[in-house]
C-alpha positions as CSV (number, residue, x, y, z in Angstrom):
1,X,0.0,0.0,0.0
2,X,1.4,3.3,-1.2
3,X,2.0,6.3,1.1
4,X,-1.2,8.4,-0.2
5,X,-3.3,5.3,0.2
6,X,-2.0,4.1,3.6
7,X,-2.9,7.7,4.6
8,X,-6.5,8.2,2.9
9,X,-7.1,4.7,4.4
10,X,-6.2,6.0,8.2
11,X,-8.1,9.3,7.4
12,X,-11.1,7.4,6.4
13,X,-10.7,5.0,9.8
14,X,-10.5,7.8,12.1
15,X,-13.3,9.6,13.7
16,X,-12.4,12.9,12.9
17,X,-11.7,12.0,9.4
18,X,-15.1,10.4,8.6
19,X,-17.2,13.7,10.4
20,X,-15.3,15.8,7.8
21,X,-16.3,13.6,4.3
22,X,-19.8,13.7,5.6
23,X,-19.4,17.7,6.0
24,X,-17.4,18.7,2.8
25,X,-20.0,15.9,1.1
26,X,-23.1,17.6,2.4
27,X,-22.2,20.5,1.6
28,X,-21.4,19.6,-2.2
29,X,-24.7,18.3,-1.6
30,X,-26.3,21.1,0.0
31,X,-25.3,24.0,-3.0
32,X,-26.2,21.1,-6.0
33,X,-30.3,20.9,-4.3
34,X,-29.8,24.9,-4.6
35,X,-28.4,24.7,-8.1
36,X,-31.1,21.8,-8.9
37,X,-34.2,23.6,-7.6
38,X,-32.7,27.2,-9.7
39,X,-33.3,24.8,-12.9
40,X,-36.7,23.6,-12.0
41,X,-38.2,27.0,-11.2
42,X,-38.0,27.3,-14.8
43,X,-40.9,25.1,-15.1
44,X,-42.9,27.8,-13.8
45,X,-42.1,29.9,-16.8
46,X,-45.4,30.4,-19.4
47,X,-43.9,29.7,-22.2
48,X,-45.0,25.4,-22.7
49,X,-41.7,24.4,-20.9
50,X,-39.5,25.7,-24.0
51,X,-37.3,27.6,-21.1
52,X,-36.9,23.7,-19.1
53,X,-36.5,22.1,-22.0
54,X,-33.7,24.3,-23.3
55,X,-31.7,23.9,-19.7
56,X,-32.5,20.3,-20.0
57,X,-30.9,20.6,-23.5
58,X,-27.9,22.5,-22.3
59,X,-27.4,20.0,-19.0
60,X,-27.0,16.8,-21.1
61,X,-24.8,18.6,-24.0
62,X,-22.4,20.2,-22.0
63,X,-18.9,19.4,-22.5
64,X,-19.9,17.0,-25.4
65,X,-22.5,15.3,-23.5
66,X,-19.4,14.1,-20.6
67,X,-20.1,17.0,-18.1
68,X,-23.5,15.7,-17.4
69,X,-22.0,12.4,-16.7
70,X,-18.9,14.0,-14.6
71,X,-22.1,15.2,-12.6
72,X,-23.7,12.1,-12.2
73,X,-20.8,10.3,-11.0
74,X,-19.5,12.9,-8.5
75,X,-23.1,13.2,-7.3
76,X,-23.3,9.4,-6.4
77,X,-19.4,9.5,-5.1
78,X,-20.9,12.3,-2.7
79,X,-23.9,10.4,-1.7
80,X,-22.6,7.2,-0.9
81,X,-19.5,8.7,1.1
82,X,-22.2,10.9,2.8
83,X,-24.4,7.9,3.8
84,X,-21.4,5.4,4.7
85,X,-19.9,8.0,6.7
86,X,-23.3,8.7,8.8
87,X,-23.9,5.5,9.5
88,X,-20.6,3.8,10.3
89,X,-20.5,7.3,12.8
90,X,-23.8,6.6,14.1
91,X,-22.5,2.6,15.0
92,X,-19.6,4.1,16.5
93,X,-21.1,6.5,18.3
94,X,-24.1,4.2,19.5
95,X,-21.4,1.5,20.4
96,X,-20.1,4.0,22.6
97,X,-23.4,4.7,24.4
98,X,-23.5,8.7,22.4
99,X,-25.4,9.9,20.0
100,X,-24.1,11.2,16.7
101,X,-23.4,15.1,17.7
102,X,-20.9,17.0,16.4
103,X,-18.7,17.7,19.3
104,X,-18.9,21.3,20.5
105,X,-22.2,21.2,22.0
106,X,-24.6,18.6,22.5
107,X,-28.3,19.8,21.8
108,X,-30.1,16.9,20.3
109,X,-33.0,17.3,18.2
110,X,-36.0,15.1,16.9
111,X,-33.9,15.6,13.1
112,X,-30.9,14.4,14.3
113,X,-32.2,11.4,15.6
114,X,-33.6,10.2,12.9
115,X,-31.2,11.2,10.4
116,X,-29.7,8.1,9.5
117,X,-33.1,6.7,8.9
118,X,-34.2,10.1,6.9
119,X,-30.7,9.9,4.9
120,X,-31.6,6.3,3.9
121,X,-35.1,7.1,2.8
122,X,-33.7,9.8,0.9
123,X,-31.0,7.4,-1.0
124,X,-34.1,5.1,-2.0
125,X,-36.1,8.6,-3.1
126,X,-32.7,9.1,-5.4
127,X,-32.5,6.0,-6.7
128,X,-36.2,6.2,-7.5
129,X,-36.0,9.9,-8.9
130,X,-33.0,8.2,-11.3
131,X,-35.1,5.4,-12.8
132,X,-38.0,8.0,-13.1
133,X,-36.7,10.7,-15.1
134,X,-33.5,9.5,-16.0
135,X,-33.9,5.9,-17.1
136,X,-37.2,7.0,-18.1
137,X,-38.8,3.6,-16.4
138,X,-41.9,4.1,-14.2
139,X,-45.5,4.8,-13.8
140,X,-45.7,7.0,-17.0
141,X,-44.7,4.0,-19.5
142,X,-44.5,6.0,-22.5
143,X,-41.4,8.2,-21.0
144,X,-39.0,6.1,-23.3
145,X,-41.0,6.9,-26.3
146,X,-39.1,9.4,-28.8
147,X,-42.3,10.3,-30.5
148,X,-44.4,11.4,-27.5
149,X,-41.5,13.5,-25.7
150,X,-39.5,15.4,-28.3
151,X,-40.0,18.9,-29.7
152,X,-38.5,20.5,-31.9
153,X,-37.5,24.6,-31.6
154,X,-36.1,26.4,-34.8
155,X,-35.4,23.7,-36.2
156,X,-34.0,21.7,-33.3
157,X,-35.2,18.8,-32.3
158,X,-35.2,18.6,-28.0
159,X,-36.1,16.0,-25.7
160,X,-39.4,17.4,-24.1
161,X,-38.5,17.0,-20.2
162,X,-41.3,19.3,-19.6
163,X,-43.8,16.9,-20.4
164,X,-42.1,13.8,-18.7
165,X,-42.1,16.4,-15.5
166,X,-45.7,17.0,-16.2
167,X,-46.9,13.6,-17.0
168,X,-44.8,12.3,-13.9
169,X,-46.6,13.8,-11.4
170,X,-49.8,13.5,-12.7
171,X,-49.5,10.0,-10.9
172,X,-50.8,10.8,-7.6
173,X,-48.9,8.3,-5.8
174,X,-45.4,9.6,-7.5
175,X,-46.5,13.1,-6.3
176,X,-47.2,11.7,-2.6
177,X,-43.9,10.1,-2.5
178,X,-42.5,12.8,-3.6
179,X,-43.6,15.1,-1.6
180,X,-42.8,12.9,1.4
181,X,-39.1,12.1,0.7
182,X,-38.8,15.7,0.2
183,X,-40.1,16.7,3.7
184,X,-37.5,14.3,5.1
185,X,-34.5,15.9,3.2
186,X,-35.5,19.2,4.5
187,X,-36.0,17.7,8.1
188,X,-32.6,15.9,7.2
189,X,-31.0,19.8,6.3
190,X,-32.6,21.7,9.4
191,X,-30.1,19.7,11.3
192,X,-27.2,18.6,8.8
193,X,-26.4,22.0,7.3
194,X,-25.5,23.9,10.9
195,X,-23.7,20.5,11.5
196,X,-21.2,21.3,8.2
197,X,-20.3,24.1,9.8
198,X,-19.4,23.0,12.9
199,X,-17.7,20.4,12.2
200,X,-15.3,22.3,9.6
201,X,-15.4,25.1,12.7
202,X,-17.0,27.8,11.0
203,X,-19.3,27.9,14.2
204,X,-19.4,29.9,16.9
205,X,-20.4,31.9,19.5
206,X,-20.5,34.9,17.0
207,X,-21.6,33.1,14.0
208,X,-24.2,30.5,15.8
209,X,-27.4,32.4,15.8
210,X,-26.8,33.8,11.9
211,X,-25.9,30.0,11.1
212,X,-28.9,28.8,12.6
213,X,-31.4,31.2,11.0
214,X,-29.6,30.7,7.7
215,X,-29.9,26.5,8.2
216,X,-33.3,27.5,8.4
217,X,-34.2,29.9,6.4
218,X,-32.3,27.4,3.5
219,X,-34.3,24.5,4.7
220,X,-37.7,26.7,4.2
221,X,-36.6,27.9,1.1
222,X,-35.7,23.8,-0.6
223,X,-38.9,22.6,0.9
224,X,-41.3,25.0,-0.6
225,X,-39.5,25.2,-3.4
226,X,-39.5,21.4,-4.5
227,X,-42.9,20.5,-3.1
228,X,-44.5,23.4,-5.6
229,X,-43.6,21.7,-8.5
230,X,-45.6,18.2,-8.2
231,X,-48.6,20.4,-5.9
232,X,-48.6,22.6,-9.2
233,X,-49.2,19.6,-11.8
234,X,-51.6,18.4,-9.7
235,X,-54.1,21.8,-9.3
236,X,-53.3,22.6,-12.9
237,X,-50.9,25.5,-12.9
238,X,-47.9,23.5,-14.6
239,X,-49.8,21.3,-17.6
C-alpha cells in the first residue's frame, strides 16, 4: 500500500476523518439541491416548458454530452460517502453509548435522531428519482417513447423534459412520494447543514445564531420550493 493510500485509508478510519467527508459531502450536496431547484423553477415559466427544455438541452450537451455524466458520478461518489460516513459514525457513536453530535455542543433534536433513517429514505427517493426521469422507467410508461417527448424549436429537435415532469406527477402516488421524501430531506438539512459548519469550525459563539437562521431559512426555502412543483401539476398550474 502506497504512502497516499496508507494515509487516505487511516483518514477514512479515524473519527475525525469520517465527520469531515460527511461535511465537505453535504455540503457539495447542500449548493447542488440549490443549483437543482434554480433549474426547476424554470418550469414555472409560461412559455410550454420551452425555457426547461432548453436547460435540460444544455445540462445533457455540455462538454460533449461528458459534463452531465462527470455530474452524475460525482453526485453518487458524494452520496454514498455521505451515507457510509453517517452510518458507520452513528454505529460508533451508539457502540459508545452517544449519539451522533458533532462535538462542541450537545443539543439533540428530533432531526438528528432520525437522520440516519431520513438519509436512507432519501438514497431510496434518489434512486427512485433516477429510474423515473433518468432511465425513463416508471408509472408513465411512454417516458422512453421518442415520439411522445420530443419537440422541436427552430429547427432543433429537443427532448421534451417538460412533459415527462408534467406527466410524472400526474400520478398521484409519484406526487405523494414525492412530496414525502422531500419533507425528510429538508428535516434531514434543518439539522445537517448547521452541522457542516461546525464540524469544519465555522461555528461559533459569534456566528451561531446567523448560522442557525440561515440553516433555516435554506431548509424553508428547498422545501417550498421542490414541493410546488408536483402540488402545481396536480391543481393545474404547470400542464
Amino acid at each position: 500500500m502506497n504512502t497516499s493510500l496508507k494515509s487516505l485509508t487511516n483518514f477514512w478510519g479515524s473519527s475525525i476523518g469520517k465527520k469531515i467527508v460527511v461535511a465537505v459531502t453535504g455540503a457539495f450536496l447542500v449548493l447542488f439541491l440549490a443549483g437543482h431547484l434554480s433549474g426547476n423553477m424554470l418550469l414555472f415559466i409560461p412559455d410550454h416548458g420551452h425555457a426547461f427544455n432548453e436547460y435540460a438541452y444544455f445540462l445533457h450537451h455540455m462538454l460533449h454530452g461528458a459534463g452531465i455524466w462527470f455530474a452524475r458520478i460525482g453526485l453518487l461518489v458524494c452520496f454514498t460517502l455521505h451515507i457510509v460516513g453517517t452510518v458507520q459514525l452513528t454505529r460508533a457513536n451508539r457502540a459508545a453509548g452517544q449519539t451522533y453530535e458533532v462535538d462542541g455542543t450537545q443539543r439533540s433534536s428530533g432531526s438528528s435522531k432520525i437522520m440516519i433513517w431520513s438519509g436512507l429514505t432519501i438514497l431510496a427517493f434518489v434512486i427512485y428519482h433516477l429510474l423515473h426521469f433518468t432511465i425513463r422507467s416508471g408509472p408513465a410508461s411512454d417516458f422512453a417513447d421518442p415520439n411522445l417527448y420530443t419537440v422541436t424549436y427552430d429547427g432543433k429537435e429537443l427532448h421534451n423534459a417538460y412533459k415527462m415532469v408534467v406527466d410524472g406527477f400526474k400520478v398521484w402516488y409519484v406526487s405523494i412520494f414525492y412530496l414525502i421524501a422531500v419533507t425528510l430531506l429538508c428535516s434531514h438539512l434543518s439539522h445537517g447543514v448547521a452541522s457542516i459548519f461546525q464540524t469544519l469550525g465555522l461555528r461559533t459563539s459569534k456566528t451561531e445564531s446567523l448560522i442557525n437562521i440561515g440553516s433555516k431559512v435554506y431548509t424553508l426555502i428547498i422545501w417550498i420550493g421542490f414541493i410546488s412543483i408536483p402540488l402545481s401539476v396536480m391543481v393545474g398550474i404547470i400542464k
